[in-house]
PDB file with SEQRES, HELIX, SHEET and CRYST1 records, atoms N, CA, C and O in Angstrom:
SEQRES   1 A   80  UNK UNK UNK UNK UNK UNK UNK UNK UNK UNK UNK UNK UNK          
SEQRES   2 A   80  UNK UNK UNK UNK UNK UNK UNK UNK UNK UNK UNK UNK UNK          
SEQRES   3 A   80  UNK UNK UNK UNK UNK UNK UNK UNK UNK UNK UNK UNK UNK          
SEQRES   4 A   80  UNK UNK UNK UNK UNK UNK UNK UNK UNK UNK UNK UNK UNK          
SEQRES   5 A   80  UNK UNK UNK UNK UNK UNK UNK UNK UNK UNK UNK UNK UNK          
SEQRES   6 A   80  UNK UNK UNK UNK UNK UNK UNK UNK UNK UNK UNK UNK UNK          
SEQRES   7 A   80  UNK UNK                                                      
HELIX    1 AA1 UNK A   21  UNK A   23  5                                   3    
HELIX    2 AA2 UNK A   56  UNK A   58  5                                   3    
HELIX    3 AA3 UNK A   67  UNK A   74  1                                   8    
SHEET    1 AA1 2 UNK A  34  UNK A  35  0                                        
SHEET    2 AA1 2 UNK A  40  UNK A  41 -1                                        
SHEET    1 AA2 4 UNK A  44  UNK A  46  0                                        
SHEET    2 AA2 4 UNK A  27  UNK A  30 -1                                        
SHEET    3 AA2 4 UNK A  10  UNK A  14 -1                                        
SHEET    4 AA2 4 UNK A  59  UNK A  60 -1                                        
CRYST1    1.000    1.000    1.000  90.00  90.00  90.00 P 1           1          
ATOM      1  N   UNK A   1     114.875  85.901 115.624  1.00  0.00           N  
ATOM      2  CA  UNK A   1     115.882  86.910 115.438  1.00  0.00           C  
ATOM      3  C   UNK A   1     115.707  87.963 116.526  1.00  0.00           C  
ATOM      4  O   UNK A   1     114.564  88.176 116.930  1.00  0.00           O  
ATOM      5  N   UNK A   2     116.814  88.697 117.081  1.00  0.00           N  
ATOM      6  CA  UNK A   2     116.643  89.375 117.728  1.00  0.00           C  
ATOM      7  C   UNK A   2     116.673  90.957 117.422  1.00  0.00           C  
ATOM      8  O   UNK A   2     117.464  91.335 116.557  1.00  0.00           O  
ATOM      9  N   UNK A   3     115.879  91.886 118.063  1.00  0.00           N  
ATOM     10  CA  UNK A   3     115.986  93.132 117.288  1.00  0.00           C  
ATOM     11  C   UNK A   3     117.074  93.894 117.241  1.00  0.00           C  
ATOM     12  O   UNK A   3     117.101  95.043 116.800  1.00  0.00           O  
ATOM     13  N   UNK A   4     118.102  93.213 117.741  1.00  0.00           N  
ATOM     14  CA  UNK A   4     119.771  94.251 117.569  1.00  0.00           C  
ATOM     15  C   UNK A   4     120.230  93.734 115.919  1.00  0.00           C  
ATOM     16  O   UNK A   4     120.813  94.462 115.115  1.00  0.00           O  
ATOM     17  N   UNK A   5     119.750  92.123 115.636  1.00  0.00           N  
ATOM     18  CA  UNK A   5     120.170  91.695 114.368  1.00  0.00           C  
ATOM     19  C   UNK A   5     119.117  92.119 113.488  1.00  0.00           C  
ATOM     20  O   UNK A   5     119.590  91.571 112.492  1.00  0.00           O  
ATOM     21  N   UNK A   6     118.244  92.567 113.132  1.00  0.00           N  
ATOM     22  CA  UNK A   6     116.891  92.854 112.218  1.00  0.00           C  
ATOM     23  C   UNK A   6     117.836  94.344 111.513  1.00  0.00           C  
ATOM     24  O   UNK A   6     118.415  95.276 112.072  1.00  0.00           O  
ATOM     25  N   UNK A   7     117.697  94.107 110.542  1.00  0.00           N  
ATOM     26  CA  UNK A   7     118.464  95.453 109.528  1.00  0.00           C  
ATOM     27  C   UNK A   7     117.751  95.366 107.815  1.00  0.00           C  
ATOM     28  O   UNK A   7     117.301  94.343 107.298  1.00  0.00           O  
ATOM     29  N   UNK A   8     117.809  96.562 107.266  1.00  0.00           N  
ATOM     30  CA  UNK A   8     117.321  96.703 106.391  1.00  0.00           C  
ATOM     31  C   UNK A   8     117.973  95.622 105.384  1.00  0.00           C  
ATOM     32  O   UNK A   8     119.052  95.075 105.613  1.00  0.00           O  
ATOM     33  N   UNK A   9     117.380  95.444 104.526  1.00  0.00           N  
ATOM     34  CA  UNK A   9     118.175  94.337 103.105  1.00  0.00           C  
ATOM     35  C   UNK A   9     118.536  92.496 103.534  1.00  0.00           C  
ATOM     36  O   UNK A   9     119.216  91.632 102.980  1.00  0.00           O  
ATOM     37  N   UNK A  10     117.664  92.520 104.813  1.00  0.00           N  
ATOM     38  CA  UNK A  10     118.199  91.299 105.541  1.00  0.00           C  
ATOM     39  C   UNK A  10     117.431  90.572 104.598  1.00  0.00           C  
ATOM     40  O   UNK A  10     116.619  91.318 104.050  1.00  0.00           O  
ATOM     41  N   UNK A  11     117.362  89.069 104.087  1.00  0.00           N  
ATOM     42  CA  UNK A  11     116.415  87.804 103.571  1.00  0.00           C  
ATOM     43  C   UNK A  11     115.781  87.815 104.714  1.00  0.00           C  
ATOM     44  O   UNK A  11     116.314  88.524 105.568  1.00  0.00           O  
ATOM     45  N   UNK A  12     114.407  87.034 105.157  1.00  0.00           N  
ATOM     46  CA  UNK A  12     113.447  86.366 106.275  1.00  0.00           C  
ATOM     47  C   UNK A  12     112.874  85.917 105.730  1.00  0.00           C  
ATOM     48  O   UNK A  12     112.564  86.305 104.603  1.00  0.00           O  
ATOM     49  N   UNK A  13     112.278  84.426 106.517  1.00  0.00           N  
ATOM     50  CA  UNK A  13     111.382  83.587 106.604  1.00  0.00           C  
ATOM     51  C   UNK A  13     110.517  84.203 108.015  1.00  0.00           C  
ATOM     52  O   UNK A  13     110.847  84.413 109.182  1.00  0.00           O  
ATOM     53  N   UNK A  14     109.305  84.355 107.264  1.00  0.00           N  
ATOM     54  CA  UNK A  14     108.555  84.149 108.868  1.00  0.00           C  
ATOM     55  C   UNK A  14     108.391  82.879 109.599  1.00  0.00           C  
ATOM     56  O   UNK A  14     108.223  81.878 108.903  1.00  0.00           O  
ATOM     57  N   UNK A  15     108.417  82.687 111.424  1.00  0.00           N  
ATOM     58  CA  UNK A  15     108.372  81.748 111.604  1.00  0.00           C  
ATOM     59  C   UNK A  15     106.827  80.655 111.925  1.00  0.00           C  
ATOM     60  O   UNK A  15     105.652  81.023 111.919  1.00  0.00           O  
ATOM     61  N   UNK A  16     107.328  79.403 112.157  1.00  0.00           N  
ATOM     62  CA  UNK A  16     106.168  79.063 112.124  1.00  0.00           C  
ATOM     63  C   UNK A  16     105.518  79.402 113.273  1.00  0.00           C  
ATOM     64  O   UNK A  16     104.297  79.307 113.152  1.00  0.00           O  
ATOM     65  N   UNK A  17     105.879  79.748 114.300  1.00  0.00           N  
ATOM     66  CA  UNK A  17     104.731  80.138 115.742  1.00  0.00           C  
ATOM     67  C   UNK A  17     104.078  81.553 115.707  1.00  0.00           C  
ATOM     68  O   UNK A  17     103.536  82.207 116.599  1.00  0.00           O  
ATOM     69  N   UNK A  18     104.303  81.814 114.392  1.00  0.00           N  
ATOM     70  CA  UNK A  18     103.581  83.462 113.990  1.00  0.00           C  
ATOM     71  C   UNK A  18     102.280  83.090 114.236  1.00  0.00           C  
ATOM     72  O   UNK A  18     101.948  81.950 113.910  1.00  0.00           O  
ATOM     73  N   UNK A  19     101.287  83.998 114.866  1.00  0.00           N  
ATOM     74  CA  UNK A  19      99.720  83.838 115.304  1.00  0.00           C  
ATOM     75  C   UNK A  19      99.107  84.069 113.494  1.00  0.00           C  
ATOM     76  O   UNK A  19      97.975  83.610 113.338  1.00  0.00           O  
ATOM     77  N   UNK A  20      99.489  84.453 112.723  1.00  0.00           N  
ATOM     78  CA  UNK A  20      98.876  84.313 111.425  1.00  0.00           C  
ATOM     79  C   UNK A  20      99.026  83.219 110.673  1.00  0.00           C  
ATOM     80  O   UNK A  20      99.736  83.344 109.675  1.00  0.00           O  
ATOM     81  N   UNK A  21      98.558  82.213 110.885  1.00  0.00           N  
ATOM     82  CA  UNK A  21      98.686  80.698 109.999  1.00  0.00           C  
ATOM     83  C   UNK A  21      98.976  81.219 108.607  1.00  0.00           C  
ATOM     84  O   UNK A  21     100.137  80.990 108.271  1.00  0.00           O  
ATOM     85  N   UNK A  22      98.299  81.811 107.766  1.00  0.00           N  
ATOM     86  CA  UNK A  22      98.714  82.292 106.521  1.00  0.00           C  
ATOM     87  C   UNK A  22      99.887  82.809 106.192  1.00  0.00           C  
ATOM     88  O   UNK A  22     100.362  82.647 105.068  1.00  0.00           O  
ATOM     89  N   UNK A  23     100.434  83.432 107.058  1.00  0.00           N  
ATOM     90  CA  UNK A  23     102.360  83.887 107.214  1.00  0.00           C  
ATOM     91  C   UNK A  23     103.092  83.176 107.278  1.00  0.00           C  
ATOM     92  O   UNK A  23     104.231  83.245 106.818  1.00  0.00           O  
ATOM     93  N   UNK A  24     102.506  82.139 107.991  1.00  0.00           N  
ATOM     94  CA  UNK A  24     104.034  81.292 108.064  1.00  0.00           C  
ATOM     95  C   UNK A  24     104.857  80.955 107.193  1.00  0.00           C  
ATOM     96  O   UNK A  24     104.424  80.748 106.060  1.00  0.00           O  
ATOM     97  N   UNK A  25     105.809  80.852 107.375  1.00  0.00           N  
ATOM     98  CA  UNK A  25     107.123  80.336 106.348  1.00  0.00           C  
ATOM     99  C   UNK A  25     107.072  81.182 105.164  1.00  0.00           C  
ATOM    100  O   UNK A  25     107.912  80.949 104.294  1.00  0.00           O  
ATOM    101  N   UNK A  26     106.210  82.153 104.969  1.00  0.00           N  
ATOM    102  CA  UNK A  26     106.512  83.281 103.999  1.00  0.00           C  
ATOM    103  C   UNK A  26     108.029  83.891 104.061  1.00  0.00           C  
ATOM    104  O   UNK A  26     108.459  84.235 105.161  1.00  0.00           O  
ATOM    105  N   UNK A  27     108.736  84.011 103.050  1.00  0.00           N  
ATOM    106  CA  UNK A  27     109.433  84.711 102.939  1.00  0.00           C  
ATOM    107  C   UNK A  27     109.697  86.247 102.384  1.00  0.00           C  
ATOM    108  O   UNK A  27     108.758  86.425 101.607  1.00  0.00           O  
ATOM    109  N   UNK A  28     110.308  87.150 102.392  1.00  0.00           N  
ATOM    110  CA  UNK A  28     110.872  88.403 102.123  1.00  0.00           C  
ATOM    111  C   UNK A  28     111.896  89.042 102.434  1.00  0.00           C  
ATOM    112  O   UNK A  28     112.928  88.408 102.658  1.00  0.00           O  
ATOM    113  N   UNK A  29     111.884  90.359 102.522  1.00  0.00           N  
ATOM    114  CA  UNK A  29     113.358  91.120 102.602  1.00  0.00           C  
ATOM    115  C   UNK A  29     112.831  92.242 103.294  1.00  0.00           C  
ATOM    116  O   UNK A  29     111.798  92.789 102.910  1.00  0.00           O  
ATOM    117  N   UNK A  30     113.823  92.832 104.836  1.00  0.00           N  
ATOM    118  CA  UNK A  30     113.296  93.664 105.287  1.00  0.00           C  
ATOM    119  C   UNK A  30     114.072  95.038 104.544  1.00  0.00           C  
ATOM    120  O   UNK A  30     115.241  95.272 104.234  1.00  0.00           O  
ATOM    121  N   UNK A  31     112.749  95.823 104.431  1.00  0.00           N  
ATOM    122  CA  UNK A  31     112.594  96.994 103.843  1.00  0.00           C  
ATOM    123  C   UNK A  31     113.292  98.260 104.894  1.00  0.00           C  
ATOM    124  O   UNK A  31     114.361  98.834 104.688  1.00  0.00           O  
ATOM    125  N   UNK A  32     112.424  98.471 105.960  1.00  0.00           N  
ATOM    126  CA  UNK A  32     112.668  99.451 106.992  1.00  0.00           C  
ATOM    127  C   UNK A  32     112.708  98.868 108.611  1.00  0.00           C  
ATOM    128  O   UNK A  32     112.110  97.839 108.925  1.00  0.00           O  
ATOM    129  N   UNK A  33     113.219  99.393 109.237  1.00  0.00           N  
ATOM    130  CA  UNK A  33     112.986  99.071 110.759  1.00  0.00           C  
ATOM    131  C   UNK A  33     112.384 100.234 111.669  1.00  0.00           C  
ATOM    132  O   UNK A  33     112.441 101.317 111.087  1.00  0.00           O  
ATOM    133  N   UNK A  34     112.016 100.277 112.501  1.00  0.00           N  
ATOM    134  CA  UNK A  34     110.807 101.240 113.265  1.00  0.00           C  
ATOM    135  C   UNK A  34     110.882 101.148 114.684  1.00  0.00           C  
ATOM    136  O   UNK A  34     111.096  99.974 114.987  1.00  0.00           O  
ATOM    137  N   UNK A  35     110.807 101.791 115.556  1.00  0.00           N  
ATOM    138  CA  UNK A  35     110.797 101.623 116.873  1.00  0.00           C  
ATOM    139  C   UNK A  35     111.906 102.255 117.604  1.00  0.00           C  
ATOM    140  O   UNK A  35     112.663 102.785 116.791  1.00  0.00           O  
ATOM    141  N   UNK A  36     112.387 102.442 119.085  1.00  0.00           N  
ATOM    142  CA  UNK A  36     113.134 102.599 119.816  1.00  0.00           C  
ATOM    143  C   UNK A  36     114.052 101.473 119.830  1.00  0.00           C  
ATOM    144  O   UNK A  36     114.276 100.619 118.972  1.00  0.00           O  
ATOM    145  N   UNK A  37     114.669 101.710 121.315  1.00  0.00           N  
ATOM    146  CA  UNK A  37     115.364 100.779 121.829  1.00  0.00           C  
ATOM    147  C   UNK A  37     114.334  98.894 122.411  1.00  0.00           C  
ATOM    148  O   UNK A  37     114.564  97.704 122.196  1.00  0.00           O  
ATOM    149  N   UNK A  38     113.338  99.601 123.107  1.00  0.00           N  
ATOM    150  CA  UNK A  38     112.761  98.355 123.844  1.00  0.00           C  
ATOM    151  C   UNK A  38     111.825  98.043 122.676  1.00  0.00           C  
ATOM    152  O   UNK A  38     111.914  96.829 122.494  1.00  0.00           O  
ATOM    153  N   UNK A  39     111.169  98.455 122.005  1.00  0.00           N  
ATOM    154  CA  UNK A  39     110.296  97.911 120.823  1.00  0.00           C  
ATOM    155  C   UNK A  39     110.658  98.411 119.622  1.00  0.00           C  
ATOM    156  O   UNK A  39     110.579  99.614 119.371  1.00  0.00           O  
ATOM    157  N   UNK A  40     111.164  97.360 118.626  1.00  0.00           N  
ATOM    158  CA  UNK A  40     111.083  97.380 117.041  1.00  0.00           C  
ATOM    159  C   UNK A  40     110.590  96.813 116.367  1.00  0.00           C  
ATOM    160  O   UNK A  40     110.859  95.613 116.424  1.00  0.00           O  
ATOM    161  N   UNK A  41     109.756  97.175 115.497  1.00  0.00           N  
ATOM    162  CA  UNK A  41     109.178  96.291 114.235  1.00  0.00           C  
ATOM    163  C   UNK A  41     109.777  96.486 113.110  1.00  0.00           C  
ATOM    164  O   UNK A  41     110.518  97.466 113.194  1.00  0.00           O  
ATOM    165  N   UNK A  42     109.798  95.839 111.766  1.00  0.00           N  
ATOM    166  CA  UNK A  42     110.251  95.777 110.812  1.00  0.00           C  
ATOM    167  C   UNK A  42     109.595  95.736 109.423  1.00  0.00           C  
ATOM    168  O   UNK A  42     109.343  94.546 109.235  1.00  0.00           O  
ATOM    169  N   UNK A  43     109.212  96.415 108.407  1.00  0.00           N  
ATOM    170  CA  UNK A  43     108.890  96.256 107.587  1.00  0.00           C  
ATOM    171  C   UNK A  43     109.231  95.474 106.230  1.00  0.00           C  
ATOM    172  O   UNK A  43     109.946  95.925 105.335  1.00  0.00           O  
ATOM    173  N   UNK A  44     108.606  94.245 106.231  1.00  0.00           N  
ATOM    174  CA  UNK A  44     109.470  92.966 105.306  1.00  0.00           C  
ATOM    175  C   UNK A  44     108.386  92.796 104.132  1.00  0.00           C  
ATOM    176  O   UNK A  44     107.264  92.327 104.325  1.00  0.00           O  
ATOM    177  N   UNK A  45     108.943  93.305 102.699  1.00  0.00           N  
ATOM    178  CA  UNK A  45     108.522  93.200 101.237  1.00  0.00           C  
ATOM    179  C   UNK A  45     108.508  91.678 100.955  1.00  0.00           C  
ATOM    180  O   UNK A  45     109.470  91.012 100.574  1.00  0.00           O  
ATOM    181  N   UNK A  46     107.232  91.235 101.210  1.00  0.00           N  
ATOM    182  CA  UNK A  46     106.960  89.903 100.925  1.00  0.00           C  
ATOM    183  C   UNK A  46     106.950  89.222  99.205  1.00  0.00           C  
ATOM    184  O   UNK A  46     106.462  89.817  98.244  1.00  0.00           O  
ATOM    185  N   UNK A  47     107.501  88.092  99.161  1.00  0.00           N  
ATOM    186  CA  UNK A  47     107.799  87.680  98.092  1.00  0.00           C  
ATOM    187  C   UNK A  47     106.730  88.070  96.829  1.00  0.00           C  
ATOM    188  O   UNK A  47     107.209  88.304  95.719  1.00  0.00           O  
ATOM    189  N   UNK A  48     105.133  88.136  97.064  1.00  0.00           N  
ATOM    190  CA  UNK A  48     104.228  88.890  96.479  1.00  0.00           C  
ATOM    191  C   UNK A  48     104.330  90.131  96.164  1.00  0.00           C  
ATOM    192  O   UNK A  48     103.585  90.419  95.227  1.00  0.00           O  
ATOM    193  N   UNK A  49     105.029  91.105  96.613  1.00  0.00           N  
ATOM    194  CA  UNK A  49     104.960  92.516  96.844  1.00  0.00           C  
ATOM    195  C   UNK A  49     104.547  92.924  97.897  1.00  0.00           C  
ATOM    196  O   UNK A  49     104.979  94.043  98.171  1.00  0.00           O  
ATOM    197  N   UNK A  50     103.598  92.306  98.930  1.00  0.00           N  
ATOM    198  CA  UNK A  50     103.038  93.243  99.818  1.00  0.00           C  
ATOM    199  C   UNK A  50     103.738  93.070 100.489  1.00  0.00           C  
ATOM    200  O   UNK A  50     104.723  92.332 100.480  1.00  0.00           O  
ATOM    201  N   UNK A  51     103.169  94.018 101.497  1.00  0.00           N  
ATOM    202  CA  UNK A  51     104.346  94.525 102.751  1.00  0.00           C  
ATOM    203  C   UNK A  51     104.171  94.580 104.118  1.00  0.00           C  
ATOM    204  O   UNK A  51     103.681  95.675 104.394  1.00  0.00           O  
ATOM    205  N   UNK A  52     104.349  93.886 105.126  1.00  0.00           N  
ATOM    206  CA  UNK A  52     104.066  93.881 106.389  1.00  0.00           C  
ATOM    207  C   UNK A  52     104.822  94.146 107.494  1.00  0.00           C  
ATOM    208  O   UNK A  52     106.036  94.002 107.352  1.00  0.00           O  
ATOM    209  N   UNK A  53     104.417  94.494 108.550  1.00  0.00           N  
ATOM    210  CA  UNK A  53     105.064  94.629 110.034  1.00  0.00           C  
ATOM    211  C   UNK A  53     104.992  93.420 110.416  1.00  0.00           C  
ATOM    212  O   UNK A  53     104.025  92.770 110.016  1.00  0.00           O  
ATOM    213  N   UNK A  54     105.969  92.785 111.278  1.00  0.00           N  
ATOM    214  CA  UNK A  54     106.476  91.700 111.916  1.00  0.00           C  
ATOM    215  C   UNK A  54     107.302  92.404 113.203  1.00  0.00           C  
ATOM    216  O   UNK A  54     108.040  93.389 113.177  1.00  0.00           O  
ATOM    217  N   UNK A  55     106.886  91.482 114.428  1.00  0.00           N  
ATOM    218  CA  UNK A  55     108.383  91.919 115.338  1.00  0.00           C  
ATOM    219  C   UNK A  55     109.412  90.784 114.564  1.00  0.00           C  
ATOM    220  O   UNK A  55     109.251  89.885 113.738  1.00  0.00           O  
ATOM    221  N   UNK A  56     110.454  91.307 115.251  1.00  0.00           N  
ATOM    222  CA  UNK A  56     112.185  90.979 114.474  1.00  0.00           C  
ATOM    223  C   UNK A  56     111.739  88.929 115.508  1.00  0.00           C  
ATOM    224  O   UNK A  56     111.906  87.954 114.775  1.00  0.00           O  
ATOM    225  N   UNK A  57     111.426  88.740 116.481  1.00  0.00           N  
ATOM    226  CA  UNK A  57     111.030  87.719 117.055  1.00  0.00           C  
ATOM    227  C   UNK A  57     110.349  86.572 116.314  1.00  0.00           C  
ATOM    228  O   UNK A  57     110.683  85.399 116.480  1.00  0.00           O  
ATOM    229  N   UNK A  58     109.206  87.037 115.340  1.00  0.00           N  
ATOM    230  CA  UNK A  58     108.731  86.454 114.436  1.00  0.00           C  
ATOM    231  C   UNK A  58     109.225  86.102 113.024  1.00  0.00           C  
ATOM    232  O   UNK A  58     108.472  85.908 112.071  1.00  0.00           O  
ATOM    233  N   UNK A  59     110.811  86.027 112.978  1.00  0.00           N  
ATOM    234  CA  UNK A  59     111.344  85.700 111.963  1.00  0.00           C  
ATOM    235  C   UNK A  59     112.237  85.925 111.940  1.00  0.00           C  
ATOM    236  O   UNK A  59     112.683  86.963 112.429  1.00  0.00           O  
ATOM    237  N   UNK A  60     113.284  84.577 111.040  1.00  0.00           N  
ATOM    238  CA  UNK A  60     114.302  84.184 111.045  1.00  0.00           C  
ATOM    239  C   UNK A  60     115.388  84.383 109.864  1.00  0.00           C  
ATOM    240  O   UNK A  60     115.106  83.807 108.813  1.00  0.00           O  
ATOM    241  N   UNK A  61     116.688  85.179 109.899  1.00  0.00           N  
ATOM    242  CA  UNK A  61     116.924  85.204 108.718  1.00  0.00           C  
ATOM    243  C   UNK A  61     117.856  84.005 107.797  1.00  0.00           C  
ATOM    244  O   UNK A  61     118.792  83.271 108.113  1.00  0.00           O  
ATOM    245  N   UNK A  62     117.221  84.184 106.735  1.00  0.00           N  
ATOM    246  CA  UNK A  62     117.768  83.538 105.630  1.00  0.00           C  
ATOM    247  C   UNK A  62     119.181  83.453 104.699  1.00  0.00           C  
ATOM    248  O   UNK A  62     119.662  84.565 104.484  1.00  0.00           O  
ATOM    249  N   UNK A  63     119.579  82.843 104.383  1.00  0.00           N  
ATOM    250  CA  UNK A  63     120.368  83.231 103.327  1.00  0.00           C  
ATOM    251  C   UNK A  63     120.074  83.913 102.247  1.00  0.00           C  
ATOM    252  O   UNK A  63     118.951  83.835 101.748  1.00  0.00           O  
ATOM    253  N   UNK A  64     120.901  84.567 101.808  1.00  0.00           N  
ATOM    254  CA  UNK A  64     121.123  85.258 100.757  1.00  0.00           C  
ATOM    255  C   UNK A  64     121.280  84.742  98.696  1.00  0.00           C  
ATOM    256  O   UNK A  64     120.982  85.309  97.645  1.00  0.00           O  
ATOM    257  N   UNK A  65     121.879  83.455  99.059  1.00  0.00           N  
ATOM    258  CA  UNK A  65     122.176  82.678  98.371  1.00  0.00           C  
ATOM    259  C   UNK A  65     120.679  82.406  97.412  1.00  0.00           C  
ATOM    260  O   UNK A  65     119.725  81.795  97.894  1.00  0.00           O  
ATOM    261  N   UNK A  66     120.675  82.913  96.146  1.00  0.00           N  
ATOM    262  CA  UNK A  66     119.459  82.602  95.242  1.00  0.00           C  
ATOM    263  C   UNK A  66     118.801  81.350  95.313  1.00  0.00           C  
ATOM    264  O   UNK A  66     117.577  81.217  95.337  1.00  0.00           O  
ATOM    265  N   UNK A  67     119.996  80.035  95.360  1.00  0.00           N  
ATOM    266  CA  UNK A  67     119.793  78.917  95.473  1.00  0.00           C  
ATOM    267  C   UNK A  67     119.576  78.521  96.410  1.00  0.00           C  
ATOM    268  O   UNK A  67     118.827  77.554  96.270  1.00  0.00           O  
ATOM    269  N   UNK A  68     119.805  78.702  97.388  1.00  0.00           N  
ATOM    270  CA  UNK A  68     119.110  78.370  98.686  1.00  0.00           C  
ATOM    271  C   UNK A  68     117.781  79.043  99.240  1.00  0.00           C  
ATOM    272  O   UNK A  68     117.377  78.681 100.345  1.00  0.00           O  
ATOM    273  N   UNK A  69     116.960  80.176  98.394  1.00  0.00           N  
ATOM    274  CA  UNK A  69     116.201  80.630  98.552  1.00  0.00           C  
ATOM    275  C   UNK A  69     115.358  79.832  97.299  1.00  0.00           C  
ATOM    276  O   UNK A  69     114.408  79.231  97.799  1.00  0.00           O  
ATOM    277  N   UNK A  70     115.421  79.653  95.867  1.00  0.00           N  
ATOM    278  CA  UNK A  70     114.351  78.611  95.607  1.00  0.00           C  
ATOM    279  C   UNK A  70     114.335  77.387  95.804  1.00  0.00           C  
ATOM    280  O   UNK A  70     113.415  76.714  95.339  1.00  0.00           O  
ATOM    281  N   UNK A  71     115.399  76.790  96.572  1.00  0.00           N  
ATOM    282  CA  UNK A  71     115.275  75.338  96.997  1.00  0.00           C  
ATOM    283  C   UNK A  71     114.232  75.864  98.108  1.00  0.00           C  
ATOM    284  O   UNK A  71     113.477  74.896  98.207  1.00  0.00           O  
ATOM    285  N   UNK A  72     113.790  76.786  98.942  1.00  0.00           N  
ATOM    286  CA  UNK A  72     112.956  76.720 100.037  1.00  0.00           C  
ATOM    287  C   UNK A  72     111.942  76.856  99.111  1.00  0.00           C  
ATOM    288  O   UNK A  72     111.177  75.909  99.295  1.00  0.00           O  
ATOM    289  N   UNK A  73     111.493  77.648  98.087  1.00  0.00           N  
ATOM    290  CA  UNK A  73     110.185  77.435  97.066  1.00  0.00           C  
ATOM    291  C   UNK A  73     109.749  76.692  96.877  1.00  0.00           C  
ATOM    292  O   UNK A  73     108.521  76.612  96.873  1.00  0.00           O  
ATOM    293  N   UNK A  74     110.657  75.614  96.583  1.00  0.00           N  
ATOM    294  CA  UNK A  74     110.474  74.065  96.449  1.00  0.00           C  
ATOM    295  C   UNK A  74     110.723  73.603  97.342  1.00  0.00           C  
ATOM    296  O   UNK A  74     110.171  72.520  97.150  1.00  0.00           O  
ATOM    297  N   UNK A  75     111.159  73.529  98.283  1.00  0.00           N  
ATOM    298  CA  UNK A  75     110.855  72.369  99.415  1.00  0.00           C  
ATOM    299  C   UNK A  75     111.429  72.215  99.522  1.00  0.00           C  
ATOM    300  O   UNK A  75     111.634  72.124 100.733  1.00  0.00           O  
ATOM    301  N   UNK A  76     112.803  71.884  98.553  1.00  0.00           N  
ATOM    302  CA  UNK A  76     113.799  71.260  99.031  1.00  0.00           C  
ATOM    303  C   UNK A  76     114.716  71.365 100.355  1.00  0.00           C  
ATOM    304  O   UNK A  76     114.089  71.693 101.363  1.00  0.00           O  
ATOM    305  N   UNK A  77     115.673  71.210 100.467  1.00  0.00           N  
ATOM    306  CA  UNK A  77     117.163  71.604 101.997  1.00  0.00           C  
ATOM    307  C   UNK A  77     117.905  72.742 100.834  1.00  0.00           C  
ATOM    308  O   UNK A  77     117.602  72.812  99.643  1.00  0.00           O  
ATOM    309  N   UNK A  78     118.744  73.423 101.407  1.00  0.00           N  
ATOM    310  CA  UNK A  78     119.936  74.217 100.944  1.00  0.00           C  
ATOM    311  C   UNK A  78     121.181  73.523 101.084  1.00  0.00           C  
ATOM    312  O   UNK A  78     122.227  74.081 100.752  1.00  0.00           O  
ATOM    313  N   UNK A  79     121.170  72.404 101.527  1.00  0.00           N  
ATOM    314  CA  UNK A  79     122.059  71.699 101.805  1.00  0.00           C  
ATOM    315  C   UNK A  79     123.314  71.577 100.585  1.00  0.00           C  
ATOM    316  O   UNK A  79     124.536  71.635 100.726  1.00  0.00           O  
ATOM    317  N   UNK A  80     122.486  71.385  99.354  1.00  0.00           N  
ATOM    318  CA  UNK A  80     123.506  70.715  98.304  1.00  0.00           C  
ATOM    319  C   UNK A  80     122.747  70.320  96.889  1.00  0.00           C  
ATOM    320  O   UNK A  80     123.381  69.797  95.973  1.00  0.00           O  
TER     321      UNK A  80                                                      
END                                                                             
């Protein structure tokens, strides 16, 4: 994602080339955004509660759609 699209209330998946193996494919909802023009980070309320900084680079947003968010719980596609 790029940081012009990163906005508060967005869905995210973190992605998988995040340097934290434990993050990956975590999902949440960004909370706040932070930074200027040339650097922003984002604060994203992880499905646990906790709460982390991510650049907007390290994650991709999601749908909105309930069902397409626990088909990713489960594994499944959103497809159908």
């Amino acid at each position: 994602m790029t940081s012009e699209h990163a906005r508060p209330g967005m869905r995210v998946r973190v992605m998988e080339h995040h340097r934290v193996h434990e993050r990956r494919g975590l999902v949440g909802k960004i909370v706040a955004r932070y930074g200027g023009e040339d650097y922003i980070a984002v604060d994203v309320r992880l499905a646990g509660g906790h709460y982390r900084l991510f650049w907007p680079r390290d994650s991709e947003e999601i749908s909105a759609s309930p069902r397409a968010w626990w088909c990713l719980l489960l594994g499944g596609d959103s497809g159908g």
